[in-house]
C-alpha positions, 0 to 999 in steps of 0.5 A: 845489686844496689850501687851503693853496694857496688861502690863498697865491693869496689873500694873495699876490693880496690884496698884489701879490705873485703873482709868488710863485707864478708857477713853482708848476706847475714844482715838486716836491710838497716844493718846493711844500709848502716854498713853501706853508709860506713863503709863509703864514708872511710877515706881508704886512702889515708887509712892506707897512709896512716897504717904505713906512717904507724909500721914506721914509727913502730919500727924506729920509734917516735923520734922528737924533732927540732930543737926545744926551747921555753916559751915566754908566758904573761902572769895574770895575778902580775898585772896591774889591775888597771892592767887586768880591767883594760883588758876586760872592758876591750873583751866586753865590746867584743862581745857586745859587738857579736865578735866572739864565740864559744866551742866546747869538745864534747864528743866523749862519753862517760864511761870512765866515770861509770856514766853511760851517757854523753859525758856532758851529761854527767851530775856533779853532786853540787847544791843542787846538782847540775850535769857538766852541760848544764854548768856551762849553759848557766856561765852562758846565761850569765854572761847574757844577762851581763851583757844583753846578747847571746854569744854563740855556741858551738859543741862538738859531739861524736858519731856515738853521742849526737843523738843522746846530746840533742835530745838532752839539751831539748828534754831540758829546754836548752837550760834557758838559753837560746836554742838558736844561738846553739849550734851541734856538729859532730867529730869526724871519726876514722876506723882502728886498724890491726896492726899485723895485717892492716885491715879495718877493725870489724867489730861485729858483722855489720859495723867497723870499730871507729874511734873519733879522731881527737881534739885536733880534728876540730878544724876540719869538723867544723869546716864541713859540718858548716860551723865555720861558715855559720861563725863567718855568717855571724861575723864571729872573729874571736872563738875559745875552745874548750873542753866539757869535762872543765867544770871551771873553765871560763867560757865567756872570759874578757880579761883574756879576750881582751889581751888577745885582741891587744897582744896581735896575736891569732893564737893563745893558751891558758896555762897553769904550773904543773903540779909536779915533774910528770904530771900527766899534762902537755907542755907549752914550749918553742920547736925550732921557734915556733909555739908547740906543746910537747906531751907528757909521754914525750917529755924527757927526765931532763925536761920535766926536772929542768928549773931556773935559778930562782927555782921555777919551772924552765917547762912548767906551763901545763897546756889545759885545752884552754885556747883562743883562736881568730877566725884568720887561723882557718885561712892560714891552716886551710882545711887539710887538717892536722897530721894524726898521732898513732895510739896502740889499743886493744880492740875485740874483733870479728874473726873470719869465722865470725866470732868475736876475739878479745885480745889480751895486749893491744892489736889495733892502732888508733888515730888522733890529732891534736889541736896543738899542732895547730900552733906550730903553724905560727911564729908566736902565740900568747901564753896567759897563766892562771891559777890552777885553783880559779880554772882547772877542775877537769872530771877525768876518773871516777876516784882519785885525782882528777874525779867528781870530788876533786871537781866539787871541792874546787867549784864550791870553792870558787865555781859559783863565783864565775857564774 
């Protein structure tokens, strides 16, 4: 009996949790290194917290804590342009000085939009076409050309799509950017959990379902996988985090570079004004005086329909994964990370007899942070409205609202003009 095996039986005897190695015998020596690997990779412990937290709130529901109140925002289209060009040339030097660096979140895949690769790698049908990663690889290039140095470049991939991800960007020669001012980490992943009995989703007889562990778990991922002490290295003290599936999001954007380096602030957010009362999008507002995004599926009747005298939304800044961070934020959160929201889903599994069930209502609880809660740990942020139209173009469904149409038609509007 290997040790690492040995490791396995334990912990998984130690939290109730033999079922994992119940088809062990069954496998091939890959599948059971795989298994192994997995299996001493789960932190027990917080999978155990996690599930308790999960059966309470299911019990009392999700109570919304702390008194509510807006939160002021700047308007860009209301500052002067002497304003706007002072804040873009304090940007540029920040840049220029090696100070600032980019992150996107790329650790989905495609599926919803019927792509079966990395989302990042998903064409969209412009003239001529370009995958998601390639049109913020051009913002890069453009800006390096401006400029004459590199910003760095961080991406967040997932467990499920490193691989496919590397080998994209090296089968496209890195889209003309420098590959040693790219840097790949991968999104720390928790495994589903059922919901009556509190064991480890087993969706096959060698693997535990596992889902990555949200946006939120950026901080974390990049303090172990040595993004953050690669950024240090550089003397990186401004980063954006972004998402990949915004083909108009502004990578490399002075203007709000610079009111962050004026504002002192160590937090910011882009926003814009929400469509409508309940468009699916988080808002930005204050938590017992402290910055905080409460989610749409939070929102209150009275809160999505509350406006001011003049007509304008009281909380009407849709939160748009658009955020600058200080590299002092790591210091102030430490690395114990953000706490984890629980979602319901349904989640075939591997019975004792080894078939596998497909569940006909949801079964297992899912577990993710939220890079919002990050700025609850502060007294104040900058909020930076923009419009919707020059910087929100997200490729979420394959039709419909927020789909590869909507996205062409707002980058052909405007995109080619932030190259």
């Amino acid at each position: 009996m290997n040790d690492k095996f040995q490791k396995a039986k334990e912990l998984t005897e130690k939290y109730g949790q033999q079922h994992l190695l119940a088809f062990y015998d069954e496998l091939n020596d890959a599948d059971k290194e795989a298994l192994l690997d997995q299996i001493l990779g789960v932190n027990f412990e917080l999978v155990e917290e996690l599930y308790n937290n999960a059966k309470r709130e299911e019990a009392e529901g999700i109570k919304q804590e702390g008194e509510i109140t807006p939160i002021g925002c700047v308007v860009k289209d209301s500052m002067p342009a002497e304003e706007l060009d002072r804040y873009t040339q304090i940007g540029l030097e920040e840049m220029k000085a090696g100070r600032y660096a980019a992150v996107t979140m790329a650790g989905g895949q495609g599926t919803r939009l019927g792509h079966s690769g990395p989302k990042g790698t998903f064409f969209i049908d412009i003239e001529p076409k370009k995958s998601l990663f390639e049109i913020q690889a051009m913002r890069l290039a453009k800006k390096h050309e401006e400029l004459g140095v590199y910003i760095p470049w961080y991406i967040m991939t997932s467990r499920e799509n490193d691989g496919a991800t590397r080998a994209f960007f090296e089968e496209n020669s890195y889209f003309g950017y420098d590959k040693d001012s790219i840097f790949f980490f991968v999104q720390n992943m928790l495994p589903m959990i059922h919901n009556d009995t509190g064991k480890i989703v087993l969706c096959e007889k060698g693997k535990i379902k596992e889902g990555a562990d949200g946006h939120g778990g950026i901080f974390t991922a990049m303090i172990s996988s040595g993004a953050m002490a690669d950024m240090k290295k550089r003397g990186i003290k401004w980063m954006f985090i972004g998402g990949i599936d915004n083909v108009l999001v502004r990578l490399c954007d002075p203007c709000f570079l610079g009111y962050m380096v004026q504002s002192g602030k160590l937090i910011g957010g882009k926003s814009l004004i929400k469509r409508d009362p309940y468009e699916k999008a988080g808002v930005f507002c204050m938590r017992d005086g402290k910055p905080y995004v409460v989610e749409y599926t939070e929102v209150s009747d009275e809160m999505a329909n509350a406006k001011y005298e003049n007509g304008e939304w009281v909380y009407g800044d849709a939160h748009i994964l658009c955020n600058m961070f200080n590299i002092e934020v790591f210091d102030v959160m430490g690395d114990k990370g953000l706490p984890y929201h629980t979602a319901f889903k349904k989640a075939p599994y591997m019975a004792e007899n080894g078939e596998i069930i497909a569940p006909e209502s949801p079964n297992a609880y899912k577990f993710e942070a939220f890079i919002f809660d990050a700025f609850n740990f502060f007294d104040d942020m900058a909020i930076f409205r923009i419009k919707r139209e020059e910087e929100f173009a997200p490729v979420k469904n394959k039709d419909g609202e927020d789909s590869p149409a909507t996205a062409k038609a707002l980058f052909e509007g405007c995109g080619k003009d932030i190259w």
